[in-house]
GUVO-177431 format. One record per residue (C-alpha): residue in one letter; x, y, z; residue number from 1. Coordinates in steps of 0.25 Angstrom, whole numbers, always signed. Each point is the difference from the previous one (the first is absolute). Layout:
N
<r resn="a" u="X" v="Y" w="Z" resi="NUM"/>
...
***
This chain:
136
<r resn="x" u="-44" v="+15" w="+71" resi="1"/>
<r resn="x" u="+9" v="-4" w="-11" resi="2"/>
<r resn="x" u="+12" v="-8" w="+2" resi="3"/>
<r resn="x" u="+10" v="-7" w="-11" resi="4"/>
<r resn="x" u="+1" v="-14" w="+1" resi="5"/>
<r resn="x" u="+13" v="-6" w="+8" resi="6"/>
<r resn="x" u="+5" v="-7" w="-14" resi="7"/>
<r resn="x" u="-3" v="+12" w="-8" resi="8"/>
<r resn="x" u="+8" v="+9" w="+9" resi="9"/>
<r resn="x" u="+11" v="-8" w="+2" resi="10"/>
<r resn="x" u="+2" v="-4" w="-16" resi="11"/>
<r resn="x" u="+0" v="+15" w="-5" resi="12"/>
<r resn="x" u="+3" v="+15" w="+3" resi="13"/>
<r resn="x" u="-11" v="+11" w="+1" resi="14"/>
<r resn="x" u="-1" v="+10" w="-11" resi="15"/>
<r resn="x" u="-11" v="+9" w="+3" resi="16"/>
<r resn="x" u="-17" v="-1" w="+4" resi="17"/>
<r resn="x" u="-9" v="+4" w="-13" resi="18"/>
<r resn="x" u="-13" v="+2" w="+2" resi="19"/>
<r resn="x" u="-5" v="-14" w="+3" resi="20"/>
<r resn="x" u="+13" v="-6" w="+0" resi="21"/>
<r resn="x" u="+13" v="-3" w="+6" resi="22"/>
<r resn="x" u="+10" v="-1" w="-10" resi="23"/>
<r resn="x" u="+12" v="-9" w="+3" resi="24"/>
<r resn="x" u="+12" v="-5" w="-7" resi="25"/>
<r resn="x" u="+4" v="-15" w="-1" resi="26"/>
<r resn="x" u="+13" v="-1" w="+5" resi="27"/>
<r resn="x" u="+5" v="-9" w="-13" resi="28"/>
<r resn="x" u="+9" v="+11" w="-8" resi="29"/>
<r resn="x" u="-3" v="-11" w="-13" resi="30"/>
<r resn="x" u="-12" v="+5" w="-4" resi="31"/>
<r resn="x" u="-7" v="+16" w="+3" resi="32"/>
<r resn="x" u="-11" v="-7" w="+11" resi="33"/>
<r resn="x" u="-10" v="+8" w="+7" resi="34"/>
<r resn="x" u="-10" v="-4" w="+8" resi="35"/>
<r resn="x" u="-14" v="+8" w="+3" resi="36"/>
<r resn="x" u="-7" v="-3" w="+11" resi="37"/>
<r resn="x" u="-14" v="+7" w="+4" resi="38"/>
<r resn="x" u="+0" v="+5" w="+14" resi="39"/>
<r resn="x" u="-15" v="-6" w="+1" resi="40"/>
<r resn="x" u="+2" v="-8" w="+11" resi="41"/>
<r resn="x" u="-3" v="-15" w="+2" resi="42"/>
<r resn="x" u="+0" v="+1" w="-17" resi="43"/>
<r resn="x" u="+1" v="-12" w="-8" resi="44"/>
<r resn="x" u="-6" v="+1" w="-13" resi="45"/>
<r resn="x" u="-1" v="+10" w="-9" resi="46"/>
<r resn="x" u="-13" v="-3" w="-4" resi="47"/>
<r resn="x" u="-5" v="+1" w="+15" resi="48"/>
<r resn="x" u="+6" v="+13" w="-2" resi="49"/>
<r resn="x" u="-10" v="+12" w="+0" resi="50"/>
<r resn="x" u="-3" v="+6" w="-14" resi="51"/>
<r resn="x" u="+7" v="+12" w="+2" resi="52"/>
<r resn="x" u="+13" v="-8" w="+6" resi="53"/>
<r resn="x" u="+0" v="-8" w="-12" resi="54"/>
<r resn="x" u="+1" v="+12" w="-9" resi="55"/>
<r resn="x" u="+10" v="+6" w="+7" resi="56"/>
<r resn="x" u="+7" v="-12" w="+1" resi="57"/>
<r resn="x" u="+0" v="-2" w="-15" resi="58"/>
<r resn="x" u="+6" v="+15" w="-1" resi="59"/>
<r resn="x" u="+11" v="-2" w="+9" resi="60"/>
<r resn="x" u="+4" v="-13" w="-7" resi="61"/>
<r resn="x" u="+1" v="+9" w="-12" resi="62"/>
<r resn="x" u="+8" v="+9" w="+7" resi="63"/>
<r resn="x" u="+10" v="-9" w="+4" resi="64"/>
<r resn="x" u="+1" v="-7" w="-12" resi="65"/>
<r resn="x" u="+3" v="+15" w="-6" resi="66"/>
<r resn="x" u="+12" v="+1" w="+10" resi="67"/>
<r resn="x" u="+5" v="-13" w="-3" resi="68"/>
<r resn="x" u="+0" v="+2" w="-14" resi="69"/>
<r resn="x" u="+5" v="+15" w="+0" resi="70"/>
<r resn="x" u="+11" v="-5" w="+9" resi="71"/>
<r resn="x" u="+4" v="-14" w="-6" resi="72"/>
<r resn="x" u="-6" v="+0" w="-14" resi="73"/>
<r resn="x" u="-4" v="-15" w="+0" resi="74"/>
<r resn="x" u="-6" v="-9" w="-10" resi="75"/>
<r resn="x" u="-13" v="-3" w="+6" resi="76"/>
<r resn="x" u="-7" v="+0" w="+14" resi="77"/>
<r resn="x" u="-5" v="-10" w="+8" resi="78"/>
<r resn="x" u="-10" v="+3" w="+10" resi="79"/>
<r resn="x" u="-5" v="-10" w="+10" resi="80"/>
<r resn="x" u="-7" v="-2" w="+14" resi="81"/>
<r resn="x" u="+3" v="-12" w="+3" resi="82"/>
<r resn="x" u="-2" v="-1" w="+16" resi="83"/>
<r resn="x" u="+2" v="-17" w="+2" resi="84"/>
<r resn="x" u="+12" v="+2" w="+8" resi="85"/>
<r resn="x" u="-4" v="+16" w="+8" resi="86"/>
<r resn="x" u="-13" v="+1" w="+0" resi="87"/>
<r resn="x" u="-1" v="+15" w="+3" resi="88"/>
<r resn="x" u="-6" v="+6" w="-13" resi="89"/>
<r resn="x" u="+12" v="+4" w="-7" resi="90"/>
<r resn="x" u="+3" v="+2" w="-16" resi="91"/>
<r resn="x" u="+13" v="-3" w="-8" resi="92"/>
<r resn="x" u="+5" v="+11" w="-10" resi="93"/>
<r resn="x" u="+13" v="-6" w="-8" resi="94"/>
<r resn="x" u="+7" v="+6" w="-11" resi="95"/>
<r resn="x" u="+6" v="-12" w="-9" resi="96"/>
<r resn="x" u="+10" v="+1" w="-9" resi="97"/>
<r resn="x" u="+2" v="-12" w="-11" resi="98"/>
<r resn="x" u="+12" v="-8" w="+3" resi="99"/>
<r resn="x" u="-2" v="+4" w="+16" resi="100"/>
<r resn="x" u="+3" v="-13" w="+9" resi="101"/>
<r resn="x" u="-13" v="-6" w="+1" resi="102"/>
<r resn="x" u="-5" v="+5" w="-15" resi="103"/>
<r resn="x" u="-10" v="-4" w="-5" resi="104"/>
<r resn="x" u="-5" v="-8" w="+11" resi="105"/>
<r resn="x" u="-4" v="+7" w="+13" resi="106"/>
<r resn="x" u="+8" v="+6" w="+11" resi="107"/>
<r resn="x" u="-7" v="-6" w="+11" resi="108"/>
<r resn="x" u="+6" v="-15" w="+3" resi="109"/>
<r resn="x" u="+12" v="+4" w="-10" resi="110"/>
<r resn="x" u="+10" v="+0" w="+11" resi="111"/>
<r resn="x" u="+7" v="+13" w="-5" resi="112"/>
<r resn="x" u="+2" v="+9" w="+11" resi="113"/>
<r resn="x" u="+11" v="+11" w="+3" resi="114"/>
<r resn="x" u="-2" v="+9" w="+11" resi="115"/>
<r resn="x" u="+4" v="+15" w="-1" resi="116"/>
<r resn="x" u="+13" v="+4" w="+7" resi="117"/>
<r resn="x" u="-10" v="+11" w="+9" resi="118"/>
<r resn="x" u="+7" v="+12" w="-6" resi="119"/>
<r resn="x" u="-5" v="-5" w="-12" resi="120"/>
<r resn="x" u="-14" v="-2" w="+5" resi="121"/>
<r resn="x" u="-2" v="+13" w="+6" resi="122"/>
<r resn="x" u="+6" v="+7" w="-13" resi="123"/>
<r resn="x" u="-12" v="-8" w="-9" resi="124"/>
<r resn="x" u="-10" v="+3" w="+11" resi="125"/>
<r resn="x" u="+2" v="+15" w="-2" resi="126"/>
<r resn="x" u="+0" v="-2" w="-15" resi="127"/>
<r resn="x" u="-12" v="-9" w="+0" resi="128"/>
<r resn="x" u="-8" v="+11" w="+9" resi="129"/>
<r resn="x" u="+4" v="+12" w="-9" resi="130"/>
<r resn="x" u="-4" v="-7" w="-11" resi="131"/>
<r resn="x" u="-13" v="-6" w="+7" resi="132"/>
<r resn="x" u="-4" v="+15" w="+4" resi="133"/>
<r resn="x" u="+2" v="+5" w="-15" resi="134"/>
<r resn="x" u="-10" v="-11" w="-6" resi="135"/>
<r resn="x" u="-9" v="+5" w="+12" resi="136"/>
***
């Protein structure tokens, strides 16, 4: 049974479940921030992840980074899984712009955060699941 860890829940807003993952966005309007998250439970690595998952994890990455860059045009992408501080497997896609607070360094640790006002969250989550289901 899949369920979404308490941090990951309570730091972003959901957008819509994929096939293998749940796609969430961080609730820090400073940078287009979503968050996949394989509904495999007790998943931690991607590696430990079985072959078809991580193929289908790689295509939805893609597909997110698609909607960000359709929606925000950014410079570049980062892309991470981290998991030190949540270790539910979960996967970083960020658009980044040059000249954005925390460029060039990364955004994890930068200390920029504004949250969306929630009209504005929910506006960008129906964008961000139109786009997502175009890039399907």
């Amino acid at each position: 049974m899949f369920s979404l860890n308490e941090r990951l829940q309570a730091d972003t807003y959901p957008v819509m479940d994929l096939d293998l993952c749940r796609v969430l966005l961080m609730n820090n309007a400073l940078w287009p921030w979503l968050i996949l998250v394989p509904m495999r439970d007790g998943a931690v690595e991607i590696h430990r992840l079985d072959e078809a998952d991580q193929i289908t994890l790689m295509r939805e990455i893609a597909q997110a980074s698609r909607a960000l860059e359709t929606l925000f045009a950014p410079d570049k992408m980062n892309v991470g899984a981290l998991g030190n501080m949540v270790p539910q497997l979960h996967v970083h896609v960020i658009g980044r712009t040059r000249g954005d607070p925390a460029w060039p360094g990364p955004v994890w640790g930068s200390g920029h955060a504004e949250p969306y006002e929630p009209a504005a969250a929910a506006a960008l989550v129906e964008r961000l699941a139109e786009a997502l289901q175009a890039g399907a």
